[in-house]
N, C-alpha and C positions, 0 to 999 in steps of 0.2 A: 438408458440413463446417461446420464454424465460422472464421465471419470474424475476421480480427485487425485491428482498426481503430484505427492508431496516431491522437492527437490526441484521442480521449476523456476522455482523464486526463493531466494534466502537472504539471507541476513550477512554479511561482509562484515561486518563491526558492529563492534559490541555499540549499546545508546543507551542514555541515562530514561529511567521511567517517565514517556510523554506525561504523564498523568502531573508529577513537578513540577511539569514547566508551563510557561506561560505561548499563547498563540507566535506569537515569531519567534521565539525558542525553541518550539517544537518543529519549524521547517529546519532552522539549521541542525538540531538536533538527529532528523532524519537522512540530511539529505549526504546522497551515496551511498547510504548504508545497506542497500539493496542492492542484490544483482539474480538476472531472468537468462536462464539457460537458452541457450541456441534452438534448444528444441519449438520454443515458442512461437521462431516466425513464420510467418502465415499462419497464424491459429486464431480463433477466437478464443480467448481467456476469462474466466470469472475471478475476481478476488475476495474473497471472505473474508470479513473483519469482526469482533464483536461491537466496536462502538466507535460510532461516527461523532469526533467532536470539533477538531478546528481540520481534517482531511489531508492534514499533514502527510502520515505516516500511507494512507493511501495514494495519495499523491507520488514520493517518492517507488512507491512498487509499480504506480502505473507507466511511471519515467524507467524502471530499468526493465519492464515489460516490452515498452515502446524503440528503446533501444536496441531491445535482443530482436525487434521483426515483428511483437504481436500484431495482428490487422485489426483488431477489435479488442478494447477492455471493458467488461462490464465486470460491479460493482455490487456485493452486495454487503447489509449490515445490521445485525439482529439490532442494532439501538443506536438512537442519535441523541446526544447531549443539546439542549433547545435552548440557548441564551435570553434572560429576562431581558426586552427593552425597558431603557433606563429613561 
């Protein structure tokens, strides 16, 4: 199996609920607010999220991932938010 190893990756500062904010609100919103223990590097990493909507908030995790050494981030997410073309 694959292990789920909470405390790898956390949260640094508090963020107002992405759900609020608007798509470029929600990168600055995110960004920093994450940080990926030492243990990371050379690992391949998965991140779980429940919902994929502007990739913001995974974005940011795969930035302090990539910074602590991970070699590989994959991605996964029980649901993606689908924009109507206007």
């Amino acid at each position: 199996g694959i292990p789920a190893i909470p405390g790898w990756l956390g949260r640094v500062r508090a963020t107002r609920p992405q759900s609020d904010l608007a798509a470029a609100e929600r990168q600055a919103n995110v960004r920093g607010a994450f940080r990926a223990a030492g243990r990371v590097a050379g690992r391949h990493v998965l991140v779980v999220d429940d919902v994929l909507t502007t990739g913001a908030t995974l974005g940011a995790c795969a930035r302090a991932l990539r910074g602590a050494g991970a070699r590989r981030i994959g991605v996964l997410t029980v649901a993606r938010v689908l924009r109507a073309a206007v």
